[in-house]
KOLMIKOL-197709 format. One record per residue: z, y, x of N, C-alpha, C in turn; residue in one letter. Coordinates in steps of 0.001 Angstrom, whole numbers, padded with zeros to 6 digits, always signed. Example, Ala and Ser with C-alpha at 12.3 -4.5 7.8 and 13.67 -1.06 7.14 Angstrom:
// KOLMIKOL-197709
+007800-005690+013190+007800-004500+012300+007800-003300+013200A +007080-002250+012850+007140-001060+013670+007870+000030+012900S 
//
This chain:
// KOLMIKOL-197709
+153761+107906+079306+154350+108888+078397+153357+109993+078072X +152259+110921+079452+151530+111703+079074+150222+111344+078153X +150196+110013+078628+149367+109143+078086+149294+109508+076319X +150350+108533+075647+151013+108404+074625+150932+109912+073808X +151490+110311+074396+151562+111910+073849+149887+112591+073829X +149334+112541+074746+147895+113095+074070+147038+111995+073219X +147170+111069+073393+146780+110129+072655+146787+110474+070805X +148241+110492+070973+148652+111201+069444+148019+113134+069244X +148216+113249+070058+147866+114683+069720+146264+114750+069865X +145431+114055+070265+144157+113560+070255+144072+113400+068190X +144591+112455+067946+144928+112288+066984+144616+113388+065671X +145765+114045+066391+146417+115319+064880+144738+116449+064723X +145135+116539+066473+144070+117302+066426+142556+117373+065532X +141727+115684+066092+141089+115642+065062+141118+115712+063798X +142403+115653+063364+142065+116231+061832+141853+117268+061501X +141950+118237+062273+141693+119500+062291+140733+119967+062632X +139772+121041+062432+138603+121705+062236+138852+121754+063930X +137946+121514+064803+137644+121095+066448+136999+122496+067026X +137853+123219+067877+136669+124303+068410+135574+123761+069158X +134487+124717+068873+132975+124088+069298+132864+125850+070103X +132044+125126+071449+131727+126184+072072+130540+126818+071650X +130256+128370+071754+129619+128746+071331+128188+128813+072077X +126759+128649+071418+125630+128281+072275+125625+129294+073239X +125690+130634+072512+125630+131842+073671+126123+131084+075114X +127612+131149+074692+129025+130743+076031+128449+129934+076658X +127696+128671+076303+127402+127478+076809+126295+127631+077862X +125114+128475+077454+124361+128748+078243+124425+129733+079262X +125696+130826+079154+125932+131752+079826+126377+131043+080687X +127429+130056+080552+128252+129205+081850+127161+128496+082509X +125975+127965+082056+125692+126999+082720+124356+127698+083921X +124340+129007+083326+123123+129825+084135+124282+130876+085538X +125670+131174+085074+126128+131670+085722+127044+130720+087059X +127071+129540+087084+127644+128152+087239+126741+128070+088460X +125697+127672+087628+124461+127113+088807+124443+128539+089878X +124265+129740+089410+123771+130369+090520+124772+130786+091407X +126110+130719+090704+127323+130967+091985+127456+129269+093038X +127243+128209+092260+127026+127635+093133+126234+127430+094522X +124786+127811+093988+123665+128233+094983+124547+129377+096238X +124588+130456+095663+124711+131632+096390+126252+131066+097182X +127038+130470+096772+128324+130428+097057+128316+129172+098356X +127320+128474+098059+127241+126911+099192+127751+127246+100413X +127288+128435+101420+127681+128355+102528+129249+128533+102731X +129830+129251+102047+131235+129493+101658+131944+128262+101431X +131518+127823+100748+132093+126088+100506+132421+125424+101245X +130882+125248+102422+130831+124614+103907+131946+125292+104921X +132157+126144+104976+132847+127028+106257+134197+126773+105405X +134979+126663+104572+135899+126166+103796+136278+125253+103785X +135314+123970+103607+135754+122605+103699+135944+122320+105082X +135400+122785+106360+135518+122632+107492+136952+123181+107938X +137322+124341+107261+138643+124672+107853+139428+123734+107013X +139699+123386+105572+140864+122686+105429+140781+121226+106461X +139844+120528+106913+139384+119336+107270+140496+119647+108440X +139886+120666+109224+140686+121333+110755+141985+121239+110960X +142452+121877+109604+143980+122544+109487+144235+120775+109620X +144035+119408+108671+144833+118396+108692+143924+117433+107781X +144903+116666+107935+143753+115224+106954+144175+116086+105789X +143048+115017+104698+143776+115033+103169+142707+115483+102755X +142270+114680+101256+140969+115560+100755+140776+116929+100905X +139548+117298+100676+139388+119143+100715+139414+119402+099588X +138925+118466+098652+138953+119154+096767+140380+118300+096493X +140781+118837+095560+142114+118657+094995+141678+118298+093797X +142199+117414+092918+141805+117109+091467+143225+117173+090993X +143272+118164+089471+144498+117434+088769+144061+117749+087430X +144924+116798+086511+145060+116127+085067+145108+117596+084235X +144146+118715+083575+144324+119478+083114+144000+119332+081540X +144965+120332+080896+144639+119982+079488+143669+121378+078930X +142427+121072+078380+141430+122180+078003+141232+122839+076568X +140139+123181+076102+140021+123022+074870+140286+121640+074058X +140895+121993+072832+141486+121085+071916+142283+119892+072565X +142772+120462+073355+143629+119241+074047+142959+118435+075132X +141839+118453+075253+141212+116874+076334+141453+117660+077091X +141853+116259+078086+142118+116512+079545+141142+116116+080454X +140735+116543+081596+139739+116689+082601+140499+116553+083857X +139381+116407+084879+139671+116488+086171+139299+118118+086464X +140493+118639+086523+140177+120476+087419+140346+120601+089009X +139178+120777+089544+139226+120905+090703+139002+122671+091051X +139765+121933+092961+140116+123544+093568+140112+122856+094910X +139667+124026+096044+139627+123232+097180+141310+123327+097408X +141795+122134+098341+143333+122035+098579+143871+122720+099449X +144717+123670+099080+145761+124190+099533+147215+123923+099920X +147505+122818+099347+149017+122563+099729+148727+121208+100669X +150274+120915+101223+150210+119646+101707+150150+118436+101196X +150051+117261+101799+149638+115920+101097+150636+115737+100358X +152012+116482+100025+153058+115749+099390+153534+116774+098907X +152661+117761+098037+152585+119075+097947+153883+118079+095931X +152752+117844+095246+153806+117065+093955+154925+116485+094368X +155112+115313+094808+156742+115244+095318+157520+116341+095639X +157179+117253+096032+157911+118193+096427+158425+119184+095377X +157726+119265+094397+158063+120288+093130+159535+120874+092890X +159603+119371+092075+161126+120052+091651+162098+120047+092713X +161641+119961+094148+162579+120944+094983+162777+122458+095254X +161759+122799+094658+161753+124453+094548+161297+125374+093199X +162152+124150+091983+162029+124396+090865+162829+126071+090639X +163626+125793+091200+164279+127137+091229+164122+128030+091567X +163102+128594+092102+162099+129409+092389+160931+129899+091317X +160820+128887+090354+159612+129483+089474+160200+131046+088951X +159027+131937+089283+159795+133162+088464+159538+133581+086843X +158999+132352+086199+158959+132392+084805+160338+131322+084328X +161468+131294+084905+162304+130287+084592+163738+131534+084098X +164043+130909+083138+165249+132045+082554+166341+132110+082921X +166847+133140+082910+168185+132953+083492+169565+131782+082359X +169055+131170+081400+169783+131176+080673+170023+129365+080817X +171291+129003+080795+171390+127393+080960+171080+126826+079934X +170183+125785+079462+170049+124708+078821+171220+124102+078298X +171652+124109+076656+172940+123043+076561+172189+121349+077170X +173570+120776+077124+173224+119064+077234+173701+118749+076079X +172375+118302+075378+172694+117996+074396+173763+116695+073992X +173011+115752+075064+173962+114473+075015+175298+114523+075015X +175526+115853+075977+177663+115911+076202+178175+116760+074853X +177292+117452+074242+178238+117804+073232+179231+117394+072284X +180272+117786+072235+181119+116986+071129+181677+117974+070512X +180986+117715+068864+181539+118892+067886+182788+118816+067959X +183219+120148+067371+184711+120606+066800+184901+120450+065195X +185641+119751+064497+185674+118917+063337+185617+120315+062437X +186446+121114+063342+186973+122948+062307+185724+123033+061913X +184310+123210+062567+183476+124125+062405+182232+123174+061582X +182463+122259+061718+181131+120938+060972+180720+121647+059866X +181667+122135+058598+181612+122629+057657+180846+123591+057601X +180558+124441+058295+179992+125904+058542+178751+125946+059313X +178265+125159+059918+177233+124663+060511+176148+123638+060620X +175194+123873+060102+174225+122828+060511+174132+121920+061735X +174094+120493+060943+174010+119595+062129+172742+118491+062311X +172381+118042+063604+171112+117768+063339+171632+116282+064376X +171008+115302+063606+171804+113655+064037+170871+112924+064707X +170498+112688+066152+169652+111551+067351+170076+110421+066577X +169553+109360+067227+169962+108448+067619+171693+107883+068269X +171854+108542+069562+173133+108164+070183+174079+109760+070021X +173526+110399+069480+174411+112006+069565+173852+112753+068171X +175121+113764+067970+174775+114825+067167+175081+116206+067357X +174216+117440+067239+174162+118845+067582+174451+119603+066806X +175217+121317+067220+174357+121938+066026+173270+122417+066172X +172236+122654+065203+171306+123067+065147+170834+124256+065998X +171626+125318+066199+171525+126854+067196+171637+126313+068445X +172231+124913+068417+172651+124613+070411+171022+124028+070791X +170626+123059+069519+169413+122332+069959+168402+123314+069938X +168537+124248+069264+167670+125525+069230+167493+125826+070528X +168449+126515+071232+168916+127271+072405+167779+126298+073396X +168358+124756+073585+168015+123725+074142+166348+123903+074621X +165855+123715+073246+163876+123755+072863+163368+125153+072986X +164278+125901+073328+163542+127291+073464+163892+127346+074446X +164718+126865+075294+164995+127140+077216+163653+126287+077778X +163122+125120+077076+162140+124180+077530+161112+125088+077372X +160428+125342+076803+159382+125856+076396+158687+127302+076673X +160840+128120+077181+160017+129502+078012+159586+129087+079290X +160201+127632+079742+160042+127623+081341+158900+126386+081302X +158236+126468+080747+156734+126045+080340+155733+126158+081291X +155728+127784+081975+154528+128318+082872+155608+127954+083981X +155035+127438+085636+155420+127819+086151+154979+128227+087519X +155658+129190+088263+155222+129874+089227+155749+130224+090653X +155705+129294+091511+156555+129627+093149+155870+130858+093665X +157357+131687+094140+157222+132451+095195+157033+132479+096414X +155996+132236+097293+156258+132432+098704+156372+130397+098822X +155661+129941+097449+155805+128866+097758+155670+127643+099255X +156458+127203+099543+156346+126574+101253+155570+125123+101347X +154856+124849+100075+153960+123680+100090+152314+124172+100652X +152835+125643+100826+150918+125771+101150+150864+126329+102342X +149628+125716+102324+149472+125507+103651+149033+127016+104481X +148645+126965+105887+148293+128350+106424+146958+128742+105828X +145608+128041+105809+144388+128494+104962+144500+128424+103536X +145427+127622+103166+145868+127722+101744+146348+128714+101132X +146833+129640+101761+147800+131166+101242+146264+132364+101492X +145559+131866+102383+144251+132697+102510+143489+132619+101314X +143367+131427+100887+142310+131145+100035+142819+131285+098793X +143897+130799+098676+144831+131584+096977+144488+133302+097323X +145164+134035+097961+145021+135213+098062+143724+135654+097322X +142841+135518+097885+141655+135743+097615+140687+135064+096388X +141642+133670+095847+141121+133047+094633+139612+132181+095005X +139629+131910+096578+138618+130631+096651+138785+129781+096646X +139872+129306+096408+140511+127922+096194+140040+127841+094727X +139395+128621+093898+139276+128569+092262+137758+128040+092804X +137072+128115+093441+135456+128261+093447+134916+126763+092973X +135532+125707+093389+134979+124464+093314+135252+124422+091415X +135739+125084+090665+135846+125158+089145+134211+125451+088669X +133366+126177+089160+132407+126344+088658+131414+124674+088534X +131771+124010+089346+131559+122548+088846+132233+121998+087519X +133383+122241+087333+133750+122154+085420+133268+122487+084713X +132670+124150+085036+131771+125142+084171+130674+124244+084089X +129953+123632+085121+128363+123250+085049+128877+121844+084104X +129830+120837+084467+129548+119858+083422+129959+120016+082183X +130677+121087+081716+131351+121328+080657+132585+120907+080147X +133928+120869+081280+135024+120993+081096+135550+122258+080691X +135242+123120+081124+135724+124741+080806+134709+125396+081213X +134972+126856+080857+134339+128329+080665+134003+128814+081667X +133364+129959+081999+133477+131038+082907+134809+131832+082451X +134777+132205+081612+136402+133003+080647+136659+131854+079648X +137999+132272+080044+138538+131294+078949+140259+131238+078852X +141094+130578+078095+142319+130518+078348+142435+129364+079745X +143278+129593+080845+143819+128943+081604+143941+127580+081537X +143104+126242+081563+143894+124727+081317+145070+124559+082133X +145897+123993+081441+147236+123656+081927+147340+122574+082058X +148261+122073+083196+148856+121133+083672+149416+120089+082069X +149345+118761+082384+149562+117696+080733+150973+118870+080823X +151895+118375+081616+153093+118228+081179+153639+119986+080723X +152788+120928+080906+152787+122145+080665+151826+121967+078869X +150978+121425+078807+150595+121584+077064+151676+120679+076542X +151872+119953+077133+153317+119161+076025+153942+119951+075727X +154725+121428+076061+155366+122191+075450+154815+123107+074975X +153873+123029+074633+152815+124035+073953+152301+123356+072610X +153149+122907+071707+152378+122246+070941+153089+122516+069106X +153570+123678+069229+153983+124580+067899+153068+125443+067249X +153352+125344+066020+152560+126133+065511+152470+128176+066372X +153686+128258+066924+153260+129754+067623+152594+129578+069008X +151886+128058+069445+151454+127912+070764+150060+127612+070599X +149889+126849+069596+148875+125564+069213+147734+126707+069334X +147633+127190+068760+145987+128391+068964+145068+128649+070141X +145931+128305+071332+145371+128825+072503+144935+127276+072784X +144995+126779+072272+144134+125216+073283+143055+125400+072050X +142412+125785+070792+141313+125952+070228+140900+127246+070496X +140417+127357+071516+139381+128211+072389+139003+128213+073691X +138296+128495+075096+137287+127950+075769+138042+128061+076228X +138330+127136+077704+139157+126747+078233+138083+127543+079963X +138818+128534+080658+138423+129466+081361+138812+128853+082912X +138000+129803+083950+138267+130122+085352+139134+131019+085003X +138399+132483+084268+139310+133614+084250+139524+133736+083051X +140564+134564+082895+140552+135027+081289+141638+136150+081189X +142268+136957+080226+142829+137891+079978+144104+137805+080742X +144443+137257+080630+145980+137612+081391+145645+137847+082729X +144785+136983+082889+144510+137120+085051+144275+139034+085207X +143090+139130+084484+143304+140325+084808+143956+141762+084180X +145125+141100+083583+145905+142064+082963+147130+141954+084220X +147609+140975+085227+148877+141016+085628+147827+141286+087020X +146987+141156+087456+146417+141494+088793+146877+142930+089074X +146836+143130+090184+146799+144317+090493+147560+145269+090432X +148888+144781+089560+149659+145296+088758+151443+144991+089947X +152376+146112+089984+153354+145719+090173+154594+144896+089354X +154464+144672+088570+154955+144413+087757+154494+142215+087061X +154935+141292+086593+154703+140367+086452+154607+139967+085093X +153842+138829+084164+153267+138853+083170+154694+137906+082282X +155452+138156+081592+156709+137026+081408+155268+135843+080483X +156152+134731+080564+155388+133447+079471+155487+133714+078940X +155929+134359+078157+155822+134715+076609+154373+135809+076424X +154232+136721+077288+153287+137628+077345+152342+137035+077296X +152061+136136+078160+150782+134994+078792+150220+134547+077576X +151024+133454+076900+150892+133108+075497+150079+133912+074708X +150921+135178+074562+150504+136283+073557+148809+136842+073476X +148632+136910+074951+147496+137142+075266+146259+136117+075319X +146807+134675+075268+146016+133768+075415+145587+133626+073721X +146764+133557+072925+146519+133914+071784+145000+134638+070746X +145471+135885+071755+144551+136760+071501+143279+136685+071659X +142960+136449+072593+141659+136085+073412+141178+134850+072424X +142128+133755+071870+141781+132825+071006+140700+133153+069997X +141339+134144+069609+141243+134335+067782+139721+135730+067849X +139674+136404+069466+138885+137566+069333+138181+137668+070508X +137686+136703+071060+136576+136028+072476+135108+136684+071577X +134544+137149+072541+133125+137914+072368+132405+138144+073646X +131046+138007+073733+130443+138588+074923+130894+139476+075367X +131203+140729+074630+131303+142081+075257+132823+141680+076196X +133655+141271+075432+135179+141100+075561+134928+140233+077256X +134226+138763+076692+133975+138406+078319+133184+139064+079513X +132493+139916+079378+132131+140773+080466+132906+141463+080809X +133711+142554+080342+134927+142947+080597+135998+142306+081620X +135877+140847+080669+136687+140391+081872+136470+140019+083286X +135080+139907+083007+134433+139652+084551+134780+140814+085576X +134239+141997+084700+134052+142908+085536+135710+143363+086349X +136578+143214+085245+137636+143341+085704+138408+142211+086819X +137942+141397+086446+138353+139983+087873+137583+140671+089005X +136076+140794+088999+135398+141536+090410+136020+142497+091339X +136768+143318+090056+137505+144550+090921+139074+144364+091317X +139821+143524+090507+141096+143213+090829+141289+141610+090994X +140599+141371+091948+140936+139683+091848+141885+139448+093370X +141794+140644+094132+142872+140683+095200+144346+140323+094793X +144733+139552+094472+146473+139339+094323+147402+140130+095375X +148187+140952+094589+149166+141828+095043+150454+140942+095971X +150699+140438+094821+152429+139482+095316+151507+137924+095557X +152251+137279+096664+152158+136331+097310+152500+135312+096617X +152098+135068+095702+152021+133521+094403+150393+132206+094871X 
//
């Protein structure tokens, strides 16, 4: 199915004018890449030795991320959760704190009221028919709960909550940077099944631009009491789309250096 779906959106995409990274960006990542790697090696070592300690299970983690213009890559991070960290998800779906308070209709159980057909737009499946404001309601409950985010999540492990804390579980990314999956800054790659709902004209912008370690939102909700809603995230990823500049990415560096301590326990 994820298959299928980028396949086609592989597709659309190419018909469309393709973001190209910029030479500056390209060489900035690949000079800033190499030397955090160098300087960073022993860190790596004393890292991979503790997850090894804590339990089996690879030390790098790979998953299916979607980047600039849609391609998907292998994004690695050293592993933090347990071996059955995915099975476990949607048991503590209810926990994401980007999830709305608001119920999803089913679309399938609806059964119009004959009074009101007249007065309302109706929109006809296959095996069912809606009105239009319910299927509305429906695709906009999907799509705010798009990002998501455990509290105090219980899939990670004891060096795993160390190393999120502190964002070294991000370090093995500067290997994406060096082959050219993503940025030093950039918008966030997301999980496939997270760009599948990202794929409207008010979403579509943020996958044509560099696909980041860090980027604006990280250090707009760091540090901060307060939490970034998905919709904000978007907004800002947006932004960063359409108005990415050297100056703009140093900024952000400098600002990850000083607030990359995470406040709340995510």
């Amino acid at each position: 199915m994820k298959i299928d779906f980028f396949s086609k959106k592989s597709n659309e995409v190419n018909q469309l004018k393709l973001f190209k990274l910029p030479i500056w960006k390209r060489i900035f990542d690949i000079v800033c890449s190499i030397f955090a790697l160098i300087i960073l090696s022993p860190l790596f070592l004393v890292i991979s030795c503790i997850i090894r300690w804590e339990g089996k299970g690879p030390i790098i983690y790979k998953s299916q991320r979607a980047g600039s213009n849609y391609q998907i890559f292998d994004f690695l991070k050293f592993r933090s959760m347990y071996l059955d960290a995915d099975q476990r998800l949607k048991e503590f779906t209810m926990k994401n704190q980007y999830k709305n308070n608001v119920t999803a209709p089913d679309i399938s159980a609806i059964v119009l009221d004959e009074n009101i057909i007249d007065n309302e737009n109706i929109l006809f499946g296959d095996d069912y028919s809606v009105i239009a404001n319910d299927y509305s309601a429906y695709a906009r409950s999907n799509k705010d709960n798009s990002f998501k985010k455990i509290e105090n999540d219980p899939r990670i492990t004891k060096i795993g909550r160390f190393i999120r804390k502190y964002s070294i579980d991000e370090l093995p990314q500067f290997i994406n940077v060096l082959k050219g999956d993503m940025s030093i800054v950039g918008n966030r790659p997301l999980p496939t099944y997270e760009a599948e709902l990202l794929t409207d004209d008010s979403s579509i912008e943020r996958f044509f631009a560099p696909a980041g370690i860090t980027g604006l939102w990280q250090v707009m909700k760091r540090g901060k009491s307060g939490k970034l809603s998905a919709q904000e995230r978007k907004a800002l990823d947006i932004y960063y789309a359409k108005n990415f500049s050297f100056m703009l990415d140093m900024k952000i560096i400098f600002k990850t250096f000083t607030s990359f301590i995470q406040k709340e326990n995510v």
